[in-house]
C-alpha positions, 0 to 999 in steps of 0.5 A, spaced: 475 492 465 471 491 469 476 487 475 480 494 474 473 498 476 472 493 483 479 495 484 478 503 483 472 503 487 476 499 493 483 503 493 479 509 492 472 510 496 474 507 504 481 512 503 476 518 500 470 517 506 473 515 512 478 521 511 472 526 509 469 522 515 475 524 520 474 532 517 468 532 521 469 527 527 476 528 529 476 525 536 472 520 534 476 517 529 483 518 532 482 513 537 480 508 531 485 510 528 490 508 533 488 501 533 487 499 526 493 502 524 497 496 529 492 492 526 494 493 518 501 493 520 501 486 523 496 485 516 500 487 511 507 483 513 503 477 514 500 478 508 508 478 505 510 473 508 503 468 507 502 470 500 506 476 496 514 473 497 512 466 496 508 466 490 513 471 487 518 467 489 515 461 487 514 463 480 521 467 479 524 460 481 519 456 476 522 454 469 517 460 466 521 466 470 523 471 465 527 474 472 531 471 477 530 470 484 537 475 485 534 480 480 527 481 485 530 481 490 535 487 488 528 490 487 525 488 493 531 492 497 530 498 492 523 499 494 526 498 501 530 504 500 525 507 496 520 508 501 526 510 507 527 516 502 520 517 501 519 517 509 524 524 510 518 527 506 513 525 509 516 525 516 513 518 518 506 520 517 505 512 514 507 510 521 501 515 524 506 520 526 503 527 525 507 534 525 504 540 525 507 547 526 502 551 530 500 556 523 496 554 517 502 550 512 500 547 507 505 539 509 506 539 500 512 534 501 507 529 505 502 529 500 507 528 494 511 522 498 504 520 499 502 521 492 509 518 490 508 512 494 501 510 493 501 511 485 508 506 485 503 501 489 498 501 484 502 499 479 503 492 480 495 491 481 495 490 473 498 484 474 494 481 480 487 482 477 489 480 470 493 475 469 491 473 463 495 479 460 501 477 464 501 471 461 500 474 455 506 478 455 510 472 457 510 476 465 512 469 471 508 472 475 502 472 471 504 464 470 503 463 477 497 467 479 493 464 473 493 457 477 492 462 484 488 468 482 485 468 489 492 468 493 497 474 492 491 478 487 486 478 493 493 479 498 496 484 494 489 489 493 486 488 501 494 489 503 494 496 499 487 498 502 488 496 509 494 500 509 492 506 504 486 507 510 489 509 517 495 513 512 488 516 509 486 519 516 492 521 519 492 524 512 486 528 515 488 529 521 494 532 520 492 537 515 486 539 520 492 540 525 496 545 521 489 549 520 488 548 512 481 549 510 476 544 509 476 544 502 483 543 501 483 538 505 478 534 501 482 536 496 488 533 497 485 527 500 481 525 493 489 526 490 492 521 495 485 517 494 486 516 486 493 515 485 493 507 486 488 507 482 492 511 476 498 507 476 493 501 476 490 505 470 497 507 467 499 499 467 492 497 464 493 502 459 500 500 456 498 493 457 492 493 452 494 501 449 500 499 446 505 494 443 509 495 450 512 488 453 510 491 460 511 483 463 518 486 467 515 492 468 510 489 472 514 483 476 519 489 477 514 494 480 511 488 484 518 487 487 518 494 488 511 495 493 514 489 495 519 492 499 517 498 501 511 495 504 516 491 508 518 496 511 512 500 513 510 494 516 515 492 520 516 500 522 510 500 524 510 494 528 517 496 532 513 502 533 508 500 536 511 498 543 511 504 547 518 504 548 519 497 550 512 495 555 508 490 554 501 492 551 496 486 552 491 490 548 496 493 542 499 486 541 492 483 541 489 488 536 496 485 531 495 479 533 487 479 530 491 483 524 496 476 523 490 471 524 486 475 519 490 475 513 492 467 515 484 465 515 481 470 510 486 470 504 
């Protein structure tokens, strides 16, 4: 438990306090921001494609898989479409998009997509920080993670929380725009907060709770949030081109993101 506790405290205190930290300095952690988002979208695809995609793939292809390589893949495209529905609710806000309507309005389809999203990507966590128990309940992922603990476990955990963080902010921020007050505003940052740590829960609990055979659910799960972050991050990337112009510093900052994930995970 005490690897699920390290993985609530990270999912849950950088989103929690720099959110609550945007309520009282707006301006100053706009401009941040702006940046980091750039930085975590370049993170995250280099995260897929240096550790996630390969190391799922690797070990459906294994003689252990209890999954195809073409069954993944099919989940993978479903979390794509997933997060492309998910997005007519939230209006791009993963993307750093912030739409107000000049009256107090509460955005209830943004803080829903975003409590949907954020609940399904934690899911999968169960089975990166203890594989163990996916090999306990026959799951190929868990197989191969228990020869490489510290590659997709770390990868997956920093790629959520890397990403969970600018979404946090801009979280804030258009709240504030649409004039909801302060305590509400906290509110419903502490909900979006805690929803990747409830899926971490509601998969730890099935998985030591229950008689349930939970090892597809966490390699289909993990397919899932494959996707659907695959297509955060390449939609914030193509967004980040200022409709077409070369931008030294913006393409730095996603370079530093990319070499990041490349150096540290």
């Amino acid at each position: 438990m005490k690897e699920d506790l390290i993985a609530i405290i990270l999912l849950t205190v950088p989103v929690l306090s720099l959110g609550v930290l945007t309520i009282f300095f707006q301006d100053k952690v706009k401009k941040f921001n702006t940046y980091f988002l750039h930085f975590s979208g370049a993170f995250l695809l280099s995260v897929l494609a240096l550790h996630i995609f390969p190391e799922v793939y690797a070990s459906a292809h294994s003689e252990e898989g209890s999954l195809s390589i073409k069954t993944l893949g099919l989940f993978v495209i479903i979390g794509f479409f997933i997060q492309v529905f998910l997005e007519f609710l939230s209006q791009g806000i993963e993307h750093g998009h912030i739409h107000t309507h000049g009256k107090q309005a509460f955005p209830i389809g943004v803080v829903v997509s975003l409590c949907i999203h954020a609940f399904i990507e934690g899911m999968p966590i169960e089975l990166v920080i203890h594989p163990d128990e996916a090999e306990h309940v026959g799951s190929a992922i868990g197989h191969a993670h228990h020869h490489h603990h510290t590659g997709s476990s770390d990868s997956l955990l920093w790629g959520v929380l890397v990403h969970k963080v600018p979404v946090g902010v801009t979280l804030a921020m258009l709240l504030i725009a649409n004039n909801v007050s302060k305590t509400l505003t906290f509110i419903s940052l502490f909900i979006f907060a805690s929803m990747a740590p409830l899926g971490l829960l509601l998969m730890h609990y099935m998985g030591h709770g229950s008689s349930l055979d939970i090892g597809n659910t966490l390699e289909l799960s993990m397919a899932v949030v494959m996707g659907m972050l695959l297509h955060i991050a390449s939609t914030i990337l193509f967004e980040a081109d200022d409709g077409h112009r070369f931008n030294l510093k913006k393409v730095g900052i996603m370079a530093a993101g990319a070499a990041f994930a490349y150096f540290t995970l």
